[in-house]
Structures are given as C-alpha cells and as structure tokens.
Chimera marker file (.cmm) of the C-alpha trace (Angstrom):
<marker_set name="trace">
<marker id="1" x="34.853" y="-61.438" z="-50.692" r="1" g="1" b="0" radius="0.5"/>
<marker id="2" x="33.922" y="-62.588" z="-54.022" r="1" g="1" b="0" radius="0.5"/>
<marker id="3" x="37.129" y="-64.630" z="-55.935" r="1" g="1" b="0" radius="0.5"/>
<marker id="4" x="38.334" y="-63.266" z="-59.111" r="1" g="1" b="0" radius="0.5"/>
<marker id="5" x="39.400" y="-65.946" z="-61.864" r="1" g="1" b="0" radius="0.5"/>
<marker id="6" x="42.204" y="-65.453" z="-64.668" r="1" g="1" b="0" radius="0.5"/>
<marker id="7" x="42.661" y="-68.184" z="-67.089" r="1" g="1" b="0" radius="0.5"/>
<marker id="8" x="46.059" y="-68.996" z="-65.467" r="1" g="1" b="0" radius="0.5"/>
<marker id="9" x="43.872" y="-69.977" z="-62.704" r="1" g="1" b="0" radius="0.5"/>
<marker id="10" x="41.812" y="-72.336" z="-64.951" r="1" g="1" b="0" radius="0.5"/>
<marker id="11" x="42.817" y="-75.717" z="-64.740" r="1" g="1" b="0" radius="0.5"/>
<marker id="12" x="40.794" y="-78.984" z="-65.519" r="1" g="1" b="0" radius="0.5"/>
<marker id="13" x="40.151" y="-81.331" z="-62.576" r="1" g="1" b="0" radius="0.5"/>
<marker id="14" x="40.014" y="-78.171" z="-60.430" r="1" g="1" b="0" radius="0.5"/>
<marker id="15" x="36.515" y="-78.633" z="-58.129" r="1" g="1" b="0" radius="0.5"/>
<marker id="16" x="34.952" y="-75.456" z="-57.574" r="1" g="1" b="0" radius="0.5"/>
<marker id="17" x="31.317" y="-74.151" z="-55.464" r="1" g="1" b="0" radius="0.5"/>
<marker id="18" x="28.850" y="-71.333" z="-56.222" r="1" g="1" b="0" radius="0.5"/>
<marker id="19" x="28.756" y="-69.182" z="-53.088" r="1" g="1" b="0" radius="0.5"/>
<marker id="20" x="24.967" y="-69.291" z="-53.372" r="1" g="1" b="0" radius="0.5"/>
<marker id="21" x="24.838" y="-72.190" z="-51.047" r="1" g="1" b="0" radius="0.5"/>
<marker id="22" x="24.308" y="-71.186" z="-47.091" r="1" g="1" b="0" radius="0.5"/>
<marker id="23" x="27.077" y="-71.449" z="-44.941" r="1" g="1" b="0" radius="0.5"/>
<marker id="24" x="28.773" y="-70.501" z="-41.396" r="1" g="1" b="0" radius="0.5"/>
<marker id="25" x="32.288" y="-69.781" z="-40.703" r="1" g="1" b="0" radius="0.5"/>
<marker id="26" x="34.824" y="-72.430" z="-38.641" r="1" g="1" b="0" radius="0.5"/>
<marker id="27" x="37.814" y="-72.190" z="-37.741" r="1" g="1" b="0" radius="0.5"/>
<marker id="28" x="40.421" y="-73.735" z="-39.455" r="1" g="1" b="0" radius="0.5"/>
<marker id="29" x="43.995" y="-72.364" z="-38.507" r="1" g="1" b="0" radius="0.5"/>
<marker id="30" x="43.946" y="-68.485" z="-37.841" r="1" g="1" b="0" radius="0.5"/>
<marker id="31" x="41.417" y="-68.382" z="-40.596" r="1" g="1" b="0" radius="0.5"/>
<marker id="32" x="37.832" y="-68.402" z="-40.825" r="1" g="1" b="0" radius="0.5"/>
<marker id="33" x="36.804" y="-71.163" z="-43.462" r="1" g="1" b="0" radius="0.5"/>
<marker id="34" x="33.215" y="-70.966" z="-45.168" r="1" g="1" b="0" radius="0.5"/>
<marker id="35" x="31.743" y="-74.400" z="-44.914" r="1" g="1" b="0" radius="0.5"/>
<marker id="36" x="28.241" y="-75.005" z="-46.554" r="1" g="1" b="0" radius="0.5"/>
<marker id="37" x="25.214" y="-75.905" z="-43.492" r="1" g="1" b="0" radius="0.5"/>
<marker id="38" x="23.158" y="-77.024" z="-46.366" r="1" g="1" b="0" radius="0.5"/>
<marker id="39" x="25.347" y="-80.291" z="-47.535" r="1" g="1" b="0" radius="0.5"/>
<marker id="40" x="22.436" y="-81.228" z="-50.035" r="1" g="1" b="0" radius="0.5"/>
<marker id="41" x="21.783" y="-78.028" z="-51.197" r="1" g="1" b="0" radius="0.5"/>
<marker id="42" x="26.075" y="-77.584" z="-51.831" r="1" g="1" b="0" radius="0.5"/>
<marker id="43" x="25.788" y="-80.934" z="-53.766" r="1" g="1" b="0" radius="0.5"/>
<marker id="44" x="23.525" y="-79.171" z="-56.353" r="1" g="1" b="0" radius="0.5"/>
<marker id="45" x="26.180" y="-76.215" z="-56.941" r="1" g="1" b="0" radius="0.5"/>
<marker id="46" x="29.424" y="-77.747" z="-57.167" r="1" g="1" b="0" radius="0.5"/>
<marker id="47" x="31.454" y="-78.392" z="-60.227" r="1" g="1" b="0" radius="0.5"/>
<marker id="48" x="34.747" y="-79.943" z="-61.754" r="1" g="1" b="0" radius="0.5"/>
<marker id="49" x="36.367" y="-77.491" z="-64.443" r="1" g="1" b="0" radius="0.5"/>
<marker id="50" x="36.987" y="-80.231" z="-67.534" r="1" g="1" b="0" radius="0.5"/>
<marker id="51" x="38.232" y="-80.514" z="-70.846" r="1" g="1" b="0" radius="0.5"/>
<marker id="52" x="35.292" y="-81.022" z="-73.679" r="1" g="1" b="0" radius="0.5"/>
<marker id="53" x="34.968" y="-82.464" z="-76.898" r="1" g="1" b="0" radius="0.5"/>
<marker id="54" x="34.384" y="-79.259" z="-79.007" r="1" g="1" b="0" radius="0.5"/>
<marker id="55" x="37.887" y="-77.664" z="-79.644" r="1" g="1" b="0" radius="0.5"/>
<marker id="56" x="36.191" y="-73.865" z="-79.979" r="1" g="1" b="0" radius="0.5"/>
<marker id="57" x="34.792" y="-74.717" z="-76.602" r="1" g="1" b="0" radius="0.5"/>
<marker id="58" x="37.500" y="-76.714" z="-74.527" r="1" g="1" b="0" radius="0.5"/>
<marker id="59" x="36.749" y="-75.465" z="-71.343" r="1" g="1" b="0" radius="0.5"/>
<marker id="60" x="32.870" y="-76.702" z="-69.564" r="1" g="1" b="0" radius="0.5"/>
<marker id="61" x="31.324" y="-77.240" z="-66.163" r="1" g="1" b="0" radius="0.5"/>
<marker id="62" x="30.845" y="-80.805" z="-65.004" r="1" g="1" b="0" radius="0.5"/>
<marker id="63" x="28.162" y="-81.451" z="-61.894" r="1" g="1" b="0" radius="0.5"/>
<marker id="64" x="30.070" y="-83.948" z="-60.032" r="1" g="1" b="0" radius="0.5"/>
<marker id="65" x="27.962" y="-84.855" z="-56.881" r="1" g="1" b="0" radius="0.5"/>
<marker id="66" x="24.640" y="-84.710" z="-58.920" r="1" g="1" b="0" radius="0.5"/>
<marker id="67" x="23.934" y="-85.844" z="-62.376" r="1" g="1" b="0" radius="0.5"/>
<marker id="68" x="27.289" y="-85.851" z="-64.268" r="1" g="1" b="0" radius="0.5"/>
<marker id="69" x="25.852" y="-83.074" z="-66.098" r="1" g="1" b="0" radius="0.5"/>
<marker id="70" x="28.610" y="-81.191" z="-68.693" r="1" g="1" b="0" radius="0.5"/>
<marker id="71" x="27.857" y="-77.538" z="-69.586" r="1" g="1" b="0" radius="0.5"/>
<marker id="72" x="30.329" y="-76.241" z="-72.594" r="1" g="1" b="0" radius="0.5"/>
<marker id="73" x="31.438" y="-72.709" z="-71.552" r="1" g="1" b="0" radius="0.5"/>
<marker id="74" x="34.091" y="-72.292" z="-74.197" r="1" g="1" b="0" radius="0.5"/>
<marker id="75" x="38.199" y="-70.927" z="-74.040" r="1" g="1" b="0" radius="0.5"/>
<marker id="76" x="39.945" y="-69.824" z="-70.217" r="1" g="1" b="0" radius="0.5"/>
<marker id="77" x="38.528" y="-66.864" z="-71.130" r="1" g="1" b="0" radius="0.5"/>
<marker id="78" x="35.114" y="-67.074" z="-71.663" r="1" g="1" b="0" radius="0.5"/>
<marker id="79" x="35.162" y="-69.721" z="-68.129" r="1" g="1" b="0" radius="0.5"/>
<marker id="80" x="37.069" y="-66.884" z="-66.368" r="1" g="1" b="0" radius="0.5"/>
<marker id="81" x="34.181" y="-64.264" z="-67.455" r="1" g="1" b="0" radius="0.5"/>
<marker id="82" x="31.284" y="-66.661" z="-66.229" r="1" g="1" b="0" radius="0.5"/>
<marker id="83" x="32.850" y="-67.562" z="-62.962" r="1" g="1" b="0" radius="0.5"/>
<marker id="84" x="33.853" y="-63.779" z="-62.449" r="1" g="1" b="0" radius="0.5"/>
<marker id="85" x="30.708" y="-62.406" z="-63.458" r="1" g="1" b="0" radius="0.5"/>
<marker id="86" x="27.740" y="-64.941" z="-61.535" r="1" g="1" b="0" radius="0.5"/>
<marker id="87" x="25.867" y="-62.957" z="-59.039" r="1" g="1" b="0" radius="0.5"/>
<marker id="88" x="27.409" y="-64.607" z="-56.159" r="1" g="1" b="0" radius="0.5"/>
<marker id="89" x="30.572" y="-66.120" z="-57.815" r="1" g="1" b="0" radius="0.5"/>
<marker id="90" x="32.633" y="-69.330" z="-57.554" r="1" g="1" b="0" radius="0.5"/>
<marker id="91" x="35.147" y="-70.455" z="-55.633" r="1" g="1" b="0" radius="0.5"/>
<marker id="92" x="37.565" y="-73.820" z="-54.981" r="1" g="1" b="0" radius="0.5"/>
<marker id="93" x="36.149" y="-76.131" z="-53.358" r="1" g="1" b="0" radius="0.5"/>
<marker id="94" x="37.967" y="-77.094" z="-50.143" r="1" g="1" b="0" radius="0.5"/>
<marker id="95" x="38.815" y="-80.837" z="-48.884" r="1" g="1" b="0" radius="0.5"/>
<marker id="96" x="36.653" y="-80.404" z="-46.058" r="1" g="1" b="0" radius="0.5"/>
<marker id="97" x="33.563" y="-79.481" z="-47.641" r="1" g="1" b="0" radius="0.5"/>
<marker id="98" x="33.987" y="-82.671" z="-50.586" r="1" g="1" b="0" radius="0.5"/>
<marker id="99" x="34.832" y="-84.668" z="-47.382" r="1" g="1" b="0" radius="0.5"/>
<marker id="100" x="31.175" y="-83.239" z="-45.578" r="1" g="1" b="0" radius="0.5"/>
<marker id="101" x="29.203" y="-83.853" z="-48.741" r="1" g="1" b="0" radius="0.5"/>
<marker id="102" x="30.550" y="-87.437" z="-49.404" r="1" g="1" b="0" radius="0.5"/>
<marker id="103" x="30.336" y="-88.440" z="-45.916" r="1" g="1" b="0" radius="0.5"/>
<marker id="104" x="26.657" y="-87.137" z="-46.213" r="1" g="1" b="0" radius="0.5"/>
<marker id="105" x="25.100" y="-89.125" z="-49.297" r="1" g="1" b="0" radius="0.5"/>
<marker id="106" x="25.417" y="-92.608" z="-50.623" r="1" g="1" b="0" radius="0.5"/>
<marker id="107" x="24.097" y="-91.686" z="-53.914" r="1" g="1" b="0" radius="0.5"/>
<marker id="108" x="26.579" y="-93.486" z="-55.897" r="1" g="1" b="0" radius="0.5"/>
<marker id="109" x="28.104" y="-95.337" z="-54.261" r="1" g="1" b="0" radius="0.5"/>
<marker id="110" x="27.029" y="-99.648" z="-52.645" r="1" g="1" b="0" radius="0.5"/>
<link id1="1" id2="2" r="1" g="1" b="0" radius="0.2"/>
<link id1="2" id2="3" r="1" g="1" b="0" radius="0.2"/>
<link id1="3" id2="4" r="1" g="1" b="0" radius="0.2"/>
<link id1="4" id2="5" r="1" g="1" b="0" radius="0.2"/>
<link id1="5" id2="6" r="1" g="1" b="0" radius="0.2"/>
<link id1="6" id2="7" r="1" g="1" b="0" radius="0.2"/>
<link id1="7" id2="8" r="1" g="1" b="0" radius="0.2"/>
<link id1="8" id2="9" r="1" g="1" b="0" radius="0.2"/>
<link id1="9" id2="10" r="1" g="1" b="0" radius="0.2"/>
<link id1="10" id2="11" r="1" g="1" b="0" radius="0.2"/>
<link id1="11" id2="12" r="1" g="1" b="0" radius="0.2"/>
<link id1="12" id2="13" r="1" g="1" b="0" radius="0.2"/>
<link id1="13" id2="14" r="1" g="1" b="0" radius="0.2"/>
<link id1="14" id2="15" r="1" g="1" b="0" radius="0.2"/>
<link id1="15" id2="16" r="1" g="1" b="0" radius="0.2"/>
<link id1="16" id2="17" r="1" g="1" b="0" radius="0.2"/>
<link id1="17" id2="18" r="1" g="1" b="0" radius="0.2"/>
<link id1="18" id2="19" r="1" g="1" b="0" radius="0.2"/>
<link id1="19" id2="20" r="1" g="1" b="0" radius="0.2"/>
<link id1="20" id2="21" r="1" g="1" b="0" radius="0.2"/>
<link id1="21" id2="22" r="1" g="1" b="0" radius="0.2"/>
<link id1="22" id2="23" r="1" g="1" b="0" radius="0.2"/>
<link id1="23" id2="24" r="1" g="1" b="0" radius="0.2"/>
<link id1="24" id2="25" r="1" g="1" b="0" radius="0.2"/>
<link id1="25" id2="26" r="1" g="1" b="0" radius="0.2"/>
<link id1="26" id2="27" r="1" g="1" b="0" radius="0.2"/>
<link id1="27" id2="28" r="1" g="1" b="0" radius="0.2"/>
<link id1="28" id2="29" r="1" g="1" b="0" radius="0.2"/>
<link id1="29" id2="30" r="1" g="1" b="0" radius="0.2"/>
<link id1="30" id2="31" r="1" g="1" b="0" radius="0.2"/>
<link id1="31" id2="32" r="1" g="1" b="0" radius="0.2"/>
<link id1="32" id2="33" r="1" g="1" b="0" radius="0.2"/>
<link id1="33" id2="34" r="1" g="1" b="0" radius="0.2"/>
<link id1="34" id2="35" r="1" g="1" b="0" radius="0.2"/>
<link id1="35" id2="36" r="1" g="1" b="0" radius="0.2"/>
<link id1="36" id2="37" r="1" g="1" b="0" radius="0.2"/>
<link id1="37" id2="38" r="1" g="1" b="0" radius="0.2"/>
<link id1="38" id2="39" r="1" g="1" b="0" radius="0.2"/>
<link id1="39" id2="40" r="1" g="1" b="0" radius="0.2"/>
<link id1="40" id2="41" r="1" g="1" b="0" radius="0.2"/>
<link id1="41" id2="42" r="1" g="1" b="0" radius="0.2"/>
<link id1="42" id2="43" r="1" g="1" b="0" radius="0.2"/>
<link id1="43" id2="44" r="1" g="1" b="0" radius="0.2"/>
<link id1="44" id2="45" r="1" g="1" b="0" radius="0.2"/>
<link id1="45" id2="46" r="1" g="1" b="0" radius="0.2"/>
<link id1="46" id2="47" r="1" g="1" b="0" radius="0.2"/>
<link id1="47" id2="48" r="1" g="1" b="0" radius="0.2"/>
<link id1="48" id2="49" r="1" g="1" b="0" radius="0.2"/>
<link id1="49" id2="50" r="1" g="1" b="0" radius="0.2"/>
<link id1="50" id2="51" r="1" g="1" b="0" radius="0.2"/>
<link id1="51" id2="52" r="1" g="1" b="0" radius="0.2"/>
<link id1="52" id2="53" r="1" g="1" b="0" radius="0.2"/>
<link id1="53" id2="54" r="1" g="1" b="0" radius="0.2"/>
<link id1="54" id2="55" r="1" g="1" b="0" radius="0.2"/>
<link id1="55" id2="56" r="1" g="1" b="0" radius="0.2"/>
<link id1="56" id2="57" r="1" g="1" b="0" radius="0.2"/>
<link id1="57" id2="58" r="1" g="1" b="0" radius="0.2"/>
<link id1="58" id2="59" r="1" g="1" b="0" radius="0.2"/>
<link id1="59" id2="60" r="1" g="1" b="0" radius="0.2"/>
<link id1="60" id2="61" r="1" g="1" b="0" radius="0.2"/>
<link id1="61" id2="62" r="1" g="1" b="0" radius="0.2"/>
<link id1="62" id2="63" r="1" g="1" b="0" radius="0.2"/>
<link id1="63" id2="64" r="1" g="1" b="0" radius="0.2"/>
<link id1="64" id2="65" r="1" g="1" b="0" radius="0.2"/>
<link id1="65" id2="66" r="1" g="1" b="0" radius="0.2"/>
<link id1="66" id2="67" r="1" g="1" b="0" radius="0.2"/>
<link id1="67" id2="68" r="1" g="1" b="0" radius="0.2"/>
<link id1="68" id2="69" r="1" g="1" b="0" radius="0.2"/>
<link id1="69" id2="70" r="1" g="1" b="0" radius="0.2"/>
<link id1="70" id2="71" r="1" g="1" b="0" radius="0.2"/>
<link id1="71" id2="72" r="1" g="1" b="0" radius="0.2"/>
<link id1="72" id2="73" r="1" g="1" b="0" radius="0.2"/>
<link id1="73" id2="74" r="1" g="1" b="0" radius="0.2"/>
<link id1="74" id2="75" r="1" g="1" b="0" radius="0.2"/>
<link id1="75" id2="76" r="1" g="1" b="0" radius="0.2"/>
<link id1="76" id2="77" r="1" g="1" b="0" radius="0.2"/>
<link id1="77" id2="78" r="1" g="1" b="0" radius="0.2"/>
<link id1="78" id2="79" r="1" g="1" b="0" radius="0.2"/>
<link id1="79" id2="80" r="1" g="1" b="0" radius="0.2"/>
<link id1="80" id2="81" r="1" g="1" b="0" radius="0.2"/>
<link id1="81" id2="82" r="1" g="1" b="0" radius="0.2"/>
<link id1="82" id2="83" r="1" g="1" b="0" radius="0.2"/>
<link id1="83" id2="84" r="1" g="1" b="0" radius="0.2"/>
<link id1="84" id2="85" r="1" g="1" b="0" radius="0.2"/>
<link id1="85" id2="86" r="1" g="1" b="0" radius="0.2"/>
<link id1="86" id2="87" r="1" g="1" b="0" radius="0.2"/>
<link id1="87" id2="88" r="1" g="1" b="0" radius="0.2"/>
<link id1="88" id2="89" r="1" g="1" b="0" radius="0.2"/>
<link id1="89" id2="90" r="1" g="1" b="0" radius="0.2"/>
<link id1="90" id2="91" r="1" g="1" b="0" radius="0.2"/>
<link id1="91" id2="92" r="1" g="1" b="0" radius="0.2"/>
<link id1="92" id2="93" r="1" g="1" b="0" radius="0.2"/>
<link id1="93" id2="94" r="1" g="1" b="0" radius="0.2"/>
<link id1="94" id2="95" r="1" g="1" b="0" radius="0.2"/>
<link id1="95" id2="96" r="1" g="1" b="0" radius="0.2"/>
<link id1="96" id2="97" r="1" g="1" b="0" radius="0.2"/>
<link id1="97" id2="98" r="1" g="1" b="0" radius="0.2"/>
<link id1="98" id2="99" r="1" g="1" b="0" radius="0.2"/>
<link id1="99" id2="100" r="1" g="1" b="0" radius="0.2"/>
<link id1="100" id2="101" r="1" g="1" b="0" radius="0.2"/>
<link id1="101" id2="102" r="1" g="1" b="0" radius="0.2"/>
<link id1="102" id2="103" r="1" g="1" b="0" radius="0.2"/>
<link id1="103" id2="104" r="1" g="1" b="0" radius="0.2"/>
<link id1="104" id2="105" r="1" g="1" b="0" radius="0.2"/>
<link id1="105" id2="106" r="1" g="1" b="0" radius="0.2"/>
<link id1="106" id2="107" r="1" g="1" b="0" radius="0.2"/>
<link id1="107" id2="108" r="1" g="1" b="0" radius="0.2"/>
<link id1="108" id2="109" r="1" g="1" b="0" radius="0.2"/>
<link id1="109" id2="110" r="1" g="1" b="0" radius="0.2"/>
</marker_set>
C-alpha cells in the first residue's frame, strides 16, 4: 500500500525511504513491518525532509546515510506531489530499519 503525503504531514527532520529498496515482512506487534534485506542498497534511498536556503523552495531532500547530498524540491506542496507521485513512493522511515543500517556500516563514524 503506497503512503499518501499532505503537507500537514511534511515536517523537517522527518526521515523517510523509497519503497524501491527489497524487503521482507517481520513481525512487529500484530503487524507486519517492511524491513529492507538489502541494508546497503536502503542506505542509498533514504532521506531527511529539511529546511533549505532558497525561501521559494523551503522544503528539499537530504541523503543522510550516503553523501549529505541536498535536493531543493520547493513548498509542502510541491514535496507532497513528488513523494505522492514516485513510481514506488516514500514512506517514514522506522527506528528499526535506521537502527539495521547504522549497526551495518561504519562509514562515518571512528
């Protein structure tokens, strides 16, 4: 099920994934909670919603367990319309899966 975004649901310092990366259910609860196989791969496609410099674009993309990258996407609305309208959509992030893909790389860290 893909998630739909609304710019009430936009908030900076939120982590989100792309569902593009492979996964397999677990069991978390009396739910079924997607958690990526392919850590390394999941690195590449998650993001932290942030707060740019450009006040006609304040909303961007920021590649947090890669590069640092920043890609300006403009107002809640125009964020809302690229999340809602990838081929496989975004999602939050959960603990568990930050948690997997920390414990999995030392990039970054001594």
């Amino acid at each position: 099920m893909k998630n739909i975004w609304a710019p009430k649901d936009v908030t900076a310092g939120l982590f989100i994934i792309r569902e593009s990366s492979p996964k397999h259910p677990t069991k978390k609860g009396n739910s079924s909670v997607p958690v990526p196989v392919n850590i390394g791969f999941a690195r590449t496609v998650t993001y932290k919603i942030g707060f740019g410099q450009d006040k006609k674009k304040p909303y961007g993309l920021i590649s947090v367990m890669t590069d640092g990258w920043y890609h300006d996407v403009g107002t809640a609305e125009e964020l809302c319309d690229k999340l809602n309208n990838d081929e496989y959509g975004y999602r939050p992030l959960t603990k568990e899966e930050m948690f997997k893909m920390l414990e999995s790389s030392d990039q970054g860290f001594y």
